[in-house]
NUDRENZA-128217 format. One record per residue (C-alpha): residue number from 0; residue in one letter; y, z, x. Coordinates in steps of 0.05 Angstrom, whole numbers, m for minus. Each point is the difference from the previous one (the first is absolute). Example, Ala and Ser with C-alpha at 12.3 -4.5 7.8 and 13.67 -1.06 7.14 Angstrom:
% residues 2
<node resi="0" resn="A" py="m90" pz="156" px="246"/>
<node resi="1" resn="S" py="69" pz="m13" px="27"/>
//
This chain:
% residues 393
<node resi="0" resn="X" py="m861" pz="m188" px="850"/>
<node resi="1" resn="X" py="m60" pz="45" px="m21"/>
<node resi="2" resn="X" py="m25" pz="m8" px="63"/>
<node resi="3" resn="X" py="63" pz="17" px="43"/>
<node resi="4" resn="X" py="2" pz="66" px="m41"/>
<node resi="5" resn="X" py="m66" pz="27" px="25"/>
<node resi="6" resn="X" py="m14" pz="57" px="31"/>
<node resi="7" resn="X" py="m38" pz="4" px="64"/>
<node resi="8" resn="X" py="m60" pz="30" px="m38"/>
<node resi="9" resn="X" py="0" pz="m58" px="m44"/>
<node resi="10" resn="X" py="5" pz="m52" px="48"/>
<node resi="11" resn="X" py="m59" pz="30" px="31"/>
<node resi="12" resn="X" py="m39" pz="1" px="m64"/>
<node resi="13" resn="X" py="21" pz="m76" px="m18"/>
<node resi="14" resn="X" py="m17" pz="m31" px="66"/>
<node resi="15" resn="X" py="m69" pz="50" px="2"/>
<node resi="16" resn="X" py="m10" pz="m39" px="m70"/>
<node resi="17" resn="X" py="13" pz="m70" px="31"/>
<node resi="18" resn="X" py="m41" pz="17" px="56"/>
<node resi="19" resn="X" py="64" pz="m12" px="53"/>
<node resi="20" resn="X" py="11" pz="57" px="54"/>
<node resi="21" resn="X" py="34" pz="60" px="m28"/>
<node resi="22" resn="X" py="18" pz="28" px="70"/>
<node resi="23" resn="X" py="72" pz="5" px="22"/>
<node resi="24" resn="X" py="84" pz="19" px="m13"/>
<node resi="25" resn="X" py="17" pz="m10" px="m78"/>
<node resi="26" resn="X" py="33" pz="m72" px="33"/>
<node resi="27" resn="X" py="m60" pz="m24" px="27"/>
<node resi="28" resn="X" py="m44" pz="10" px="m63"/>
<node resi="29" resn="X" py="60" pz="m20" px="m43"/>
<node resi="30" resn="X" py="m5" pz="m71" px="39"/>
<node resi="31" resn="X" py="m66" pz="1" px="m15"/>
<node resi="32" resn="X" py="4" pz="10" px="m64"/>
<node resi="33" resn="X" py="57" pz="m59" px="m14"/>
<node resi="34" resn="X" py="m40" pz="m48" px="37"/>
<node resi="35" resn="X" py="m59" pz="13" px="m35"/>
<node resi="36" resn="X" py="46" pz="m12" px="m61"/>
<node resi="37" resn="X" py="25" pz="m60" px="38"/>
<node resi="38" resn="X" py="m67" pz="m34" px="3"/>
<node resi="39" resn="X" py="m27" pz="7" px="m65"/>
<node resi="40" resn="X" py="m27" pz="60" px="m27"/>
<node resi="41" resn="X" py="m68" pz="m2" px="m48"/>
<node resi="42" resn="X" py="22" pz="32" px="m76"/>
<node resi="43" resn="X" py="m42" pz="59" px="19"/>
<node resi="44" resn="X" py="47" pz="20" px="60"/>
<node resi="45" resn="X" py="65" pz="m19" px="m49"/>
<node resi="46" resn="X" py="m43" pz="48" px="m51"/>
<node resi="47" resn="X" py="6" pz="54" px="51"/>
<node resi="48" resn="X" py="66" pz="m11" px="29"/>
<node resi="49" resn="X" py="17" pz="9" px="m83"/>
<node resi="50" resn="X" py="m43" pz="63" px="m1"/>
<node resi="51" resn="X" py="35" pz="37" px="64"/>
<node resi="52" resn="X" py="73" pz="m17" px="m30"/>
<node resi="53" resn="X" py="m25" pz="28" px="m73"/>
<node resi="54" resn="X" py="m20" pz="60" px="40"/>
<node resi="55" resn="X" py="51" pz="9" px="53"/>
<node resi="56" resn="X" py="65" pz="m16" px="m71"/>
<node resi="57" resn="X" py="m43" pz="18" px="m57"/>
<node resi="58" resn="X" py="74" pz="m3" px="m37"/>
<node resi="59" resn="X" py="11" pz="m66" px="19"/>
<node resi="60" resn="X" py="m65" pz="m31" px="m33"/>
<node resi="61" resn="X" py="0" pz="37" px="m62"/>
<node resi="62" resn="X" py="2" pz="m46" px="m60"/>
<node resi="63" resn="X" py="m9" pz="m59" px="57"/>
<node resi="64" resn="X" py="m79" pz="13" px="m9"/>
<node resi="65" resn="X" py="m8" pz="m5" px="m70"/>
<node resi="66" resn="X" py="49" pz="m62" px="m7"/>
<node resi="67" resn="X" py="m54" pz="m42" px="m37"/>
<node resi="68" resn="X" py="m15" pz="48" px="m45"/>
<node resi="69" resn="X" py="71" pz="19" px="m24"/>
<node resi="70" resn="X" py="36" pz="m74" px="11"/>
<node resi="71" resn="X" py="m52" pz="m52" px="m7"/>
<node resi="72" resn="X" py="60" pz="m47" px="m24"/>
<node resi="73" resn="X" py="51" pz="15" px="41"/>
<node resi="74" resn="X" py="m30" pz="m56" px="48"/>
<node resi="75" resn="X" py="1" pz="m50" px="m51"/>
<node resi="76" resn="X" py="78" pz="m5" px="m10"/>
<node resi="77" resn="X" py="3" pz="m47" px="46"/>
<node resi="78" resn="X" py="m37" pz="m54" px="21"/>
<node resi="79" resn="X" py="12" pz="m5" px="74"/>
<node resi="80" resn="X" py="m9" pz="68" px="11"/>
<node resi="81" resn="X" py="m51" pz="20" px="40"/>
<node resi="82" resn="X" py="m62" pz="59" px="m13"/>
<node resi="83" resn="X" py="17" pz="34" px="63"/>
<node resi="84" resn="X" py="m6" pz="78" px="7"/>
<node resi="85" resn="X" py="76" pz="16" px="10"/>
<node resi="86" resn="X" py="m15" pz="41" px="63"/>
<node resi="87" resn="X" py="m54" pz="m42" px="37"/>
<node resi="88" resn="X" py="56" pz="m59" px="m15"/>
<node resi="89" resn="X" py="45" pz="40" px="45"/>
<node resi="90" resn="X" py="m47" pz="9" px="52"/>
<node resi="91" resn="X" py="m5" pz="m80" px="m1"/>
<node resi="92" resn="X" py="m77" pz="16" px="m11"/>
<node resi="93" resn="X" py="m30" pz="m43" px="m73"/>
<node resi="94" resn="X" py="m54" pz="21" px="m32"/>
<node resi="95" resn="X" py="m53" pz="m50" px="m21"/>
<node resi="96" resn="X" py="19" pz="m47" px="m59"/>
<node resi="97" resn="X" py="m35" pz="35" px="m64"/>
<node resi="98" resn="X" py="m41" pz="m64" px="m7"/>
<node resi="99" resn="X" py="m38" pz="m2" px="73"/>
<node resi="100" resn="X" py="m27" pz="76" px="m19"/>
<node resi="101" resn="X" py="m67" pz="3" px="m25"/>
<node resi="102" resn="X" py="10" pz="48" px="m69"/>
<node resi="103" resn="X" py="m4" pz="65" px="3"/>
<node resi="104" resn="X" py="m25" pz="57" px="m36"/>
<node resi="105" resn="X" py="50" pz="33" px="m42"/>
<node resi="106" resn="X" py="m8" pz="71" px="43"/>
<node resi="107" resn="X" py="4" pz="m42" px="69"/>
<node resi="108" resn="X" py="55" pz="33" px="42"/>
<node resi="109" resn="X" py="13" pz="m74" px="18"/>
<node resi="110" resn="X" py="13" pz="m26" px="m60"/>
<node resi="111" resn="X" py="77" pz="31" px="m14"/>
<node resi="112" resn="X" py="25" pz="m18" px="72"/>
<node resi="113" resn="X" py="m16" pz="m80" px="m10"/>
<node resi="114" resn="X" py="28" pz="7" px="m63"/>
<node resi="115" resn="X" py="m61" pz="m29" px="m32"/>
<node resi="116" resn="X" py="18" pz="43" px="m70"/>
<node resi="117" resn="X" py="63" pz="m50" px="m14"/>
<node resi="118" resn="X" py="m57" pz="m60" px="m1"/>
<node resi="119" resn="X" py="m7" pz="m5" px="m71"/>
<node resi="120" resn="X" py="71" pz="5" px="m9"/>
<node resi="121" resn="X" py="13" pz="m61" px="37"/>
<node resi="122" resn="X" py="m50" pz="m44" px="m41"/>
<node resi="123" resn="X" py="27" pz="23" px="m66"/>
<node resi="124" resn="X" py="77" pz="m6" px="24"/>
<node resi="125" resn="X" py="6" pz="m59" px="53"/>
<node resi="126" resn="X" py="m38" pz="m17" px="54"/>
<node resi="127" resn="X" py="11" pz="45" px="61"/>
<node resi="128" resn="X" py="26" pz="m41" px="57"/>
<node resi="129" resn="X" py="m30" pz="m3" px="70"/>
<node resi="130" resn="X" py="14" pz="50" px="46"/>
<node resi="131" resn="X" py="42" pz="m40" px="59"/>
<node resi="132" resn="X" py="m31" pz="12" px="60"/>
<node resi="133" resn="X" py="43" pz="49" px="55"/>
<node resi="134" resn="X" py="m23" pz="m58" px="53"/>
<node resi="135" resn="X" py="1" pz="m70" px="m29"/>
<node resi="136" resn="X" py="0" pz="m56" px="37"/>
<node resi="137" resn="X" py="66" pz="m17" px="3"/>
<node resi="138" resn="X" py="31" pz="m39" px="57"/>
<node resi="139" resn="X" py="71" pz="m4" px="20"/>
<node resi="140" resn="X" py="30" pz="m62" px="28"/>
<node resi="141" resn="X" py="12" pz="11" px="75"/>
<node resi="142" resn="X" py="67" pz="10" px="28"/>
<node resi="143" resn="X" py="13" pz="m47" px="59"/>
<node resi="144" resn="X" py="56" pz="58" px="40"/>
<node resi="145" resn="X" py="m57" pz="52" px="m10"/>
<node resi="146" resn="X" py="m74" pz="9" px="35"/>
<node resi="147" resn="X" py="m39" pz="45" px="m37"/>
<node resi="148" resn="X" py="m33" pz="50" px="47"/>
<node resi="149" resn="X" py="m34" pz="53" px="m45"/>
<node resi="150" resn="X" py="m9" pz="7" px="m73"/>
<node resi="151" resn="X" py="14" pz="76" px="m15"/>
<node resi="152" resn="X" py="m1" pz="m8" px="m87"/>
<node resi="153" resn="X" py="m46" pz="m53" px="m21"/>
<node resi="154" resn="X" py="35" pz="m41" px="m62"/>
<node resi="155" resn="X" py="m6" pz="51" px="m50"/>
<node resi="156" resn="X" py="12" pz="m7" px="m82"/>
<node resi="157" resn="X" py="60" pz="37" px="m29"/>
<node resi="158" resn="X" py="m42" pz="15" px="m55"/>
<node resi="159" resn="X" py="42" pz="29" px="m64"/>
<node resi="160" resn="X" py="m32" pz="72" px="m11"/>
<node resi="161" resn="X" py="37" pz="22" px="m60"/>
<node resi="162" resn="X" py="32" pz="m39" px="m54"/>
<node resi="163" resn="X" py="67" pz="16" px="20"/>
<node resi="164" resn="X" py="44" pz="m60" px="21"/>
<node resi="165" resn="X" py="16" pz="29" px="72"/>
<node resi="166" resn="X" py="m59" pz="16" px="35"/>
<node resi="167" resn="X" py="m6" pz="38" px="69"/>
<node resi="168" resn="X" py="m54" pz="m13" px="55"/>
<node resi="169" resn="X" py="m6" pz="38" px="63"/>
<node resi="170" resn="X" py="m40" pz="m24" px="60"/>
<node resi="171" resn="X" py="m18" pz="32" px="73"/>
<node resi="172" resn="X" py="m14" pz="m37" px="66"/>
<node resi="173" resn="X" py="m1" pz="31" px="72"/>
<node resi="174" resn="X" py="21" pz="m26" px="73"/>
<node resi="175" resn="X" py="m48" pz="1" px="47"/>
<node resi="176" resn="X" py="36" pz="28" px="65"/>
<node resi="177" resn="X" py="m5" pz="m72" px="29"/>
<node resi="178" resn="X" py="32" pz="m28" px="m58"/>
<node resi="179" resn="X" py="54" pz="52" px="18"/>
<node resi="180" resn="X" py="6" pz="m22" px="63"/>
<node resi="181" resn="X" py="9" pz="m74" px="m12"/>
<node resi="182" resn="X" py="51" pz="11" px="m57"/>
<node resi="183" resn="X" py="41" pz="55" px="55"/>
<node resi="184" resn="X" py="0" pz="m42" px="61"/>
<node resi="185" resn="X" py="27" pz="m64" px="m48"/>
<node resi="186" resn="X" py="67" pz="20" px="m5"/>
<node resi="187" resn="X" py="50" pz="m43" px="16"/>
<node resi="188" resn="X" py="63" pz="m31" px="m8"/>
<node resi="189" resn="X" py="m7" pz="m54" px="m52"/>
<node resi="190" resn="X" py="44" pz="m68" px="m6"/>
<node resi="191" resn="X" py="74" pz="34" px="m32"/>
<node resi="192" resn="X" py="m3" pz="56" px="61"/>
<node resi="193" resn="X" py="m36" pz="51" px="m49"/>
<node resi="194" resn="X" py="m66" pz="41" px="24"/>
<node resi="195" resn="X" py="m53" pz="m13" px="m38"/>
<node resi="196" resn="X" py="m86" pz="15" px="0"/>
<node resi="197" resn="X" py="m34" pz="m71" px="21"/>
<node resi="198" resn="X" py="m61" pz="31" px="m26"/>
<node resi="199" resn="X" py="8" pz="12" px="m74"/>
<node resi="200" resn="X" py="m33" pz="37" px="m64"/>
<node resi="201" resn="X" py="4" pz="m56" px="m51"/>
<node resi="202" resn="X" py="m4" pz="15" px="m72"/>
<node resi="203" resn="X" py="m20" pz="m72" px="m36"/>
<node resi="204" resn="X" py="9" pz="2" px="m87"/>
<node resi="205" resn="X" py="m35" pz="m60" px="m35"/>
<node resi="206" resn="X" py="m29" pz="m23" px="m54"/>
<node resi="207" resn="X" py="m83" pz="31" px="m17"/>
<node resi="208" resn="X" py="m14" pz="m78" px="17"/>
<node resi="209" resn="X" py="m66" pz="m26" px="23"/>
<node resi="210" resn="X" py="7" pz="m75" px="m13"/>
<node resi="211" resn="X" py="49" pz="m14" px="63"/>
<node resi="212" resn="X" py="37" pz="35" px="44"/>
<node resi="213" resn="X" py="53" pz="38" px="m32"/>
<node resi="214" resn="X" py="76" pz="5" px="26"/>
<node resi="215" resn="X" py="46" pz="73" px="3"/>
<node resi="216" resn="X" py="6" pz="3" px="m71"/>
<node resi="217" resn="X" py="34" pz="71" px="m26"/>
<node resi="218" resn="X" py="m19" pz="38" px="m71"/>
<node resi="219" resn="X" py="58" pz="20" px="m43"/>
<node resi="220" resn="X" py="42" pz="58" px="4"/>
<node resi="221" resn="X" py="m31" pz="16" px="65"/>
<node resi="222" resn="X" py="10" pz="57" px="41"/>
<node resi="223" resn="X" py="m38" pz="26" px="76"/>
<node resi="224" resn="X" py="1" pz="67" px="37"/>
<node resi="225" resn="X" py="m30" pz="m2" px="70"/>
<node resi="226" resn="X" py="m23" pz="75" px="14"/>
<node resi="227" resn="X" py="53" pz="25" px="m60"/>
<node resi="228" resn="X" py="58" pz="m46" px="19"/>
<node resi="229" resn="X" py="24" pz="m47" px="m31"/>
<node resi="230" resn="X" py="m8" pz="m75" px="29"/>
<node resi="231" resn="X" py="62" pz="m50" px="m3"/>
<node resi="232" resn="X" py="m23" pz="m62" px="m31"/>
<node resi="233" resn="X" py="34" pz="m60" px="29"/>
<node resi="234" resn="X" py="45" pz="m36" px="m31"/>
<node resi="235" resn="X" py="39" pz="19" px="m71"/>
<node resi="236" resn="X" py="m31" pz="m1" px="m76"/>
<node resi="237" resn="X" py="53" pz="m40" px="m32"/>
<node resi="238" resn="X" py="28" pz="33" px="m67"/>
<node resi="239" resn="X" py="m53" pz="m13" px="m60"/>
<node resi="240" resn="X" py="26" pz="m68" px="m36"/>
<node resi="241" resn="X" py="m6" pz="m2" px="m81"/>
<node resi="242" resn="X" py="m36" pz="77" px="15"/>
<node resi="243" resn="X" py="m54" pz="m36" px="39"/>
<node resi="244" resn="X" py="m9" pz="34" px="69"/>
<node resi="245" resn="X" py="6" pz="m54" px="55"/>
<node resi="246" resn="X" py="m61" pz="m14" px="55"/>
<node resi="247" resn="X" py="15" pz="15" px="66"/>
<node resi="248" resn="X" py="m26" pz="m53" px="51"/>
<node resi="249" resn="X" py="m64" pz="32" px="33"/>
<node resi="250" resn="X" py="m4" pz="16" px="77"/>
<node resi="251" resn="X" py="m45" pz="45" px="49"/>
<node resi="252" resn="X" py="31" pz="58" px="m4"/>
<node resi="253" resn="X" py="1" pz="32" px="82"/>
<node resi="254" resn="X" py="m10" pz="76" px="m25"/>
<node resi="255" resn="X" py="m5" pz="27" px="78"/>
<node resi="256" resn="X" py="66" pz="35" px="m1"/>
<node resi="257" resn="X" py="m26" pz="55" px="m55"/>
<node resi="258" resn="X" py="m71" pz="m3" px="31"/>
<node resi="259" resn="X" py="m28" pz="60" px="37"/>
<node resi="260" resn="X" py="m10" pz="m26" px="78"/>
<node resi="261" resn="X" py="m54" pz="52" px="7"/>
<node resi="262" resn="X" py="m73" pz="0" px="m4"/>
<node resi="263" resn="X" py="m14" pz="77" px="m18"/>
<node resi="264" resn="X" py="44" pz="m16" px="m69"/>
<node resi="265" resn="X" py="m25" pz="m48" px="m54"/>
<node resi="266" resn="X" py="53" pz="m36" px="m32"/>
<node resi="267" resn="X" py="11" pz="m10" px="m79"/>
<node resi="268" resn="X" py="25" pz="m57" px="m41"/>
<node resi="269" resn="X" py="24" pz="5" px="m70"/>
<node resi="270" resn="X" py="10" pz="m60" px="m45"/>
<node resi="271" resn="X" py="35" pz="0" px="m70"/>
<node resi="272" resn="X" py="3" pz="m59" px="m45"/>
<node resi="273" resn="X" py="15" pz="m17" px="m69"/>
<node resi="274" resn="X" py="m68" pz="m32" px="m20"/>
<node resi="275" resn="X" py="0" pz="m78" px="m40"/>
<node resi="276" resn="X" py="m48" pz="m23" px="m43"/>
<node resi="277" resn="X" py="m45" pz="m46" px="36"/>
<node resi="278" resn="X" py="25" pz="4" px="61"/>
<node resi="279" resn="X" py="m39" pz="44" px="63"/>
<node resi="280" resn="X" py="26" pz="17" px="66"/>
<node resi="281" resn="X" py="m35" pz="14" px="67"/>
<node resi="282" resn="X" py="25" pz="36" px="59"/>
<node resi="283" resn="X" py="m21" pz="4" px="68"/>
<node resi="284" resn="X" py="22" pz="25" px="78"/>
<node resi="285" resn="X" py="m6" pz="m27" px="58"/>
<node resi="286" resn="X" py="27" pz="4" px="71"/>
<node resi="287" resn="X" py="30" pz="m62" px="22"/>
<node resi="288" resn="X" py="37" pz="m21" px="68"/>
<node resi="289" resn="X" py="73" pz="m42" px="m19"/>
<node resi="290" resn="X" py="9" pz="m64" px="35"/>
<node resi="291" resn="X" py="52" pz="m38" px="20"/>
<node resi="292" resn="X" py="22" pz="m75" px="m16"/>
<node resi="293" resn="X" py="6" pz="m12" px="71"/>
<node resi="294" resn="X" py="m82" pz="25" px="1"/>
<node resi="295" resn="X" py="m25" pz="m40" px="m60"/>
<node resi="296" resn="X" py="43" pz="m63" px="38"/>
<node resi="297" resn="X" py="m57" pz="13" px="53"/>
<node resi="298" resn="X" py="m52" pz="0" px="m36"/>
<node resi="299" resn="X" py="25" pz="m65" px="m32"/>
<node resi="300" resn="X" py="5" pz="m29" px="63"/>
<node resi="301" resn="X" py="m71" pz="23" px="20"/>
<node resi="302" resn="X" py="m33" pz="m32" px="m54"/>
<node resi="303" resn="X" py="32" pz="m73" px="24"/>
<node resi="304" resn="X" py="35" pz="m54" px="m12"/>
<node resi="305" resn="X" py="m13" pz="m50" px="m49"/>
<node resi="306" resn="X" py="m21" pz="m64" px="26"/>
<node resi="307" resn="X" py="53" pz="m58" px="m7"/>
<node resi="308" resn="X" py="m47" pz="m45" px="m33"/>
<node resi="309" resn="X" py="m2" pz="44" px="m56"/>
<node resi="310" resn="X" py="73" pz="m12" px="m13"/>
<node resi="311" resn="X" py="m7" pz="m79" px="32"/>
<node resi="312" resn="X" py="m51" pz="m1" px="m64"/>
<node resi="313" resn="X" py="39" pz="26" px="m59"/>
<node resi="314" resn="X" py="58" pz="m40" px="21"/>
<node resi="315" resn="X" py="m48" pz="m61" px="m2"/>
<node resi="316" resn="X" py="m28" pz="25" px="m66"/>
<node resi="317" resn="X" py="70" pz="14" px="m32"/>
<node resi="318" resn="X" py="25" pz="m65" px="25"/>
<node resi="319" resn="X" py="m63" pz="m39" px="m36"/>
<node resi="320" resn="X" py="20" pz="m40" px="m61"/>
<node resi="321" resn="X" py="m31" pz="25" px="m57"/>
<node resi="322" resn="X" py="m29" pz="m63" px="m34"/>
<node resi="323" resn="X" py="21" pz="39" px="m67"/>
<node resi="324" resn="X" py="64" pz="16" px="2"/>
<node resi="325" resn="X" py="59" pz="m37" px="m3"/>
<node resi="326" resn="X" py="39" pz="35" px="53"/>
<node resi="327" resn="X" py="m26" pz="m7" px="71"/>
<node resi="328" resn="X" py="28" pz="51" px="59"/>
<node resi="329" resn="X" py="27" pz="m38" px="52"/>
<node resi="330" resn="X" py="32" pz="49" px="47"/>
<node resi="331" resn="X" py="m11" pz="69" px="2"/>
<node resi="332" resn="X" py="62" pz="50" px="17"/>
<node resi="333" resn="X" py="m16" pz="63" px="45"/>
<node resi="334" resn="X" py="59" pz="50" px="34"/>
<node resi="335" resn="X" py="3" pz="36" px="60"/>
<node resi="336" resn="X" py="30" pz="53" px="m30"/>
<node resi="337" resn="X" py="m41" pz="65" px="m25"/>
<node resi="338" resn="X" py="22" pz="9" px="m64"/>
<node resi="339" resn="X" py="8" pz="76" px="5"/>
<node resi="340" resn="X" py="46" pz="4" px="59"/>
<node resi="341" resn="X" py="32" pz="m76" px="1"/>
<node resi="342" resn="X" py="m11" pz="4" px="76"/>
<node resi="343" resn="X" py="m44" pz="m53" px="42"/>
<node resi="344" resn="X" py="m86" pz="26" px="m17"/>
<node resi="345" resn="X" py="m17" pz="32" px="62"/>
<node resi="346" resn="X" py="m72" pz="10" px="m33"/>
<node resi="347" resn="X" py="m22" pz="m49" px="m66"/>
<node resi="348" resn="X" py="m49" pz="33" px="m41"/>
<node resi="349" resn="X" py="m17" pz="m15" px="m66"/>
<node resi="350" resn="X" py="m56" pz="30" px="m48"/>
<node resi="351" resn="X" py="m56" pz="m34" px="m9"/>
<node resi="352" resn="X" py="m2" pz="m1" px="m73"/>
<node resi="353" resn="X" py="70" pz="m35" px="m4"/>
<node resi="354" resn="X" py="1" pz="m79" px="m5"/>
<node resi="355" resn="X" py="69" pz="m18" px="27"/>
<node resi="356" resn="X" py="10" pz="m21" px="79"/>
<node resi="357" resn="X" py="58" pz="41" px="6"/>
<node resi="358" resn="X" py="m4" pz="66" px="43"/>
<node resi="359" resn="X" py="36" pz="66" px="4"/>
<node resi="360" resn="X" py="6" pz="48" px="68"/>
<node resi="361" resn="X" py="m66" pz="48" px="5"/>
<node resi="362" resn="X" py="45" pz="49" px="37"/>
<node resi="363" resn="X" py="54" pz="6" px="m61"/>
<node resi="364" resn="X" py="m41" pz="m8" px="m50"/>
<node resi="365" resn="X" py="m46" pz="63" px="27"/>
<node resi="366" resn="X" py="65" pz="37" px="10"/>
<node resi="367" resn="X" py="22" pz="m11" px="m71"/>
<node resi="368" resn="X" py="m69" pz="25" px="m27"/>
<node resi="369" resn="X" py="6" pz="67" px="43"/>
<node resi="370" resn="X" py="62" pz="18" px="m39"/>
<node resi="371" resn="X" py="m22" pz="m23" px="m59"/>
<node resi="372" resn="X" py="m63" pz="m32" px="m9"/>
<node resi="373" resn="X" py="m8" pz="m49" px="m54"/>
<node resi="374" resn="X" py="m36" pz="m63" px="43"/>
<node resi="375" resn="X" py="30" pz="m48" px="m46"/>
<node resi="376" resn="X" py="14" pz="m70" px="41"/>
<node resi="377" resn="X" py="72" pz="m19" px="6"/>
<node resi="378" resn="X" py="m15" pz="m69" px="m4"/>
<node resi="379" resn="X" py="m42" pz="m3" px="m68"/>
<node resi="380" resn="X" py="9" pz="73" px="m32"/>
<node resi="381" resn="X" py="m74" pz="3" px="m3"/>
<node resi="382" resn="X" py="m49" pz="52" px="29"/>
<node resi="383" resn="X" py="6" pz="m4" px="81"/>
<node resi="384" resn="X" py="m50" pz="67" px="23"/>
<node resi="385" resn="X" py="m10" pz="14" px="71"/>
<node resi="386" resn="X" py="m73" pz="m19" px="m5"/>
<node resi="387" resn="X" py="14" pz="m67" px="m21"/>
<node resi="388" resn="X" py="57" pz="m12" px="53"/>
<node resi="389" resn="X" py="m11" pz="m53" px="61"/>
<node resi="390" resn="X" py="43" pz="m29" px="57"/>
<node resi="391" resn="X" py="11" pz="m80" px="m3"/>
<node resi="392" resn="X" py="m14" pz="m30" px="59"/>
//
């Protein structure tokens, strides 16, 4: 946001500063700028980027400077809130965590900015927690109708910048004019007659994660604008029960409808969420193509079938009297019949992580998880995902 306000002039001087041409329309240096932004700018070019906006609003960061000095508690009231400068938060930039800072001097110009006044605070009052990072290394579980074909938002913290309980976030990411291109030509008409992009923006909401990958998971209360309107989120919130507001089941949010198709034109996201205690969330973009269930069937068949021995053995094995118990299987029962449709199997398939011999259609069950994915197996209610699917030969 500070960035987007600049004027030519200081464009120029900020890219002169990061050593990046400064040559060019206001557009050009502007994308210059965000990218550098985008890759990961030292402290000393978030320093200046501060110093040009204090110059270019000197109203706007009154009383923002000397924050240490007049509120050193006002970051203590809460324990999951964050020492973030209020306007670099905005910008999606983070200074430095006060503890990776090598102490300075007390008339260091450095030394307000990374907020390294507030220190002894902390030790006195509570300890001051980490700083999230604004990339972690959070992984999202993949989505088997979606390839990913570009990353435009890395996953990014929604780190609480205020000790408010609804916090707002705004991020930036541009289209390169071949993204453009790929998301224009993708229109089509999609299964129920309606035209739709192929090629999608894809907003993902999870949990800030890192031991395994993380499904859509949604904060409370939340709310998104795409480029200052507002973004439908699927499905209702059901009325709060005993006051408690209700989760809504997470899902990739396809955000291409409100998205800019342009590549002169940066687009903005806003997120607002009532923050938890203990709980962080991560965003992150990405441009996906949609598949079909008649593609992923395909692909299914591409990988092979499963040899019949494999099923010749764990009828052998099932059939094996178990010197231990009492009861011993003497005929095992198997039906025709998928149990989704009640019609003949025209493909069995069965995951490999289920035990039963009993298979379900591949081409229903595919078509049942592209309206509403769930990859539960009919047969056992237990976990069925794509990966772990096979044909039985």
């Amino acid at each position: 946001n500070m960035v987007s306000s600049f004027r030519v002039s200081e464009l120029q001087v900020l890219l002169g500063f990061a050593g990046r041409n400064k040559s060019g329309r206001k557009h050009d240096l502007l994308m210059r700028a965000l990218h550098l932004l985008k890759s990961g700018c030292s402290p000393a070019v978030q320093l200046k980027i501060r110093e040009l906006y204090r110059r270019r609003y000197p109203r706007m960061i009154e009383g923002l400077s000397d924050l240490p000095a007049i509120k050193p508690g006002v970051f203590n009231l809460d324990s999951s809130s964050s020492p973030v400068e209020p306007d670099l938060a905005v910008a999606g930039i983070h200074p430095l965590p006060s503890t990776s800072v090598t102490p300075q001097s007390p008339s260091s110009p450095v030394s307000p900015v990374l907020l390294q006044d507030t220190k002894p605070h902390f030790e006195m009052q509570q300890p001051s927690p980490p700083i999230p990072p604004v990339h972690p290394d959070v992984q999202l579980k993949s989505l088997p109708f979606y390839d990913v074909l570009d990353v435009l938002i890395k996953p990014t913290s929604l780190v609480q910048s205020s000790i408010q309980r609804f916090q707002e976030k705004f991020f930036i990411f541009a289209l390169t004019p071949q993204q453009v291109r790929e998301i224009c030509i993708s229109r089509d008409f999609m299964p129920g007659g309606r035209r739709d992009y192929i090629v999608q923006v894809q907003l993902r909401l999870c949990l800030a994660e890192t031991s395994c990958p993380q499904e859509d998971n949604y904060p409370n209360s939340l709310c998104i604008k795409v480029n200052g309107k507002l973004f439908p989120l699927p499905g209702y919130a059901p009325p709060p029960k005993n006051g408690i507001e209700q989760k809504r089941p997470g899902r990739p949010l396809n955000i291409t409808s409100l998205v800019r198709l342009s590549s002169a034109v940066p687009n903005q996201i806003s997120i607002s969420w009532a923050s938890e205690i203990g709980k962080n969330y991560s965003m992150s973009v990405y441009l996906v193509r949609q598949l079909t269930s008649a593609i992923l069937l395909q692909r299914l068949r591409m990988k092979g079938i499963r040899n019949p021995d494999h099923s010749r053995a764990l009828i052998k094995e099932k059939l094996t009297a178990d010197p231990d118990s009492e009861i011993a299987t003497t005929s095992l029962r198997v039906s025709l019949m998928c149990p989704l449709g009640k019609m003949r199997l025209t493909i069995p398939c069965r995951a490999v992580t289920c035990t039963h011999l009993q298979c379900f259609d591949a081409a229903l069950y595919l078509q049942m998880n592209e309206k509403k994915p769930t990859w539960i197996c009919p047969v056992c209610d237990k976990k069925a995902a794509y990966e772990s699917l096979i044909l039985d030969g």
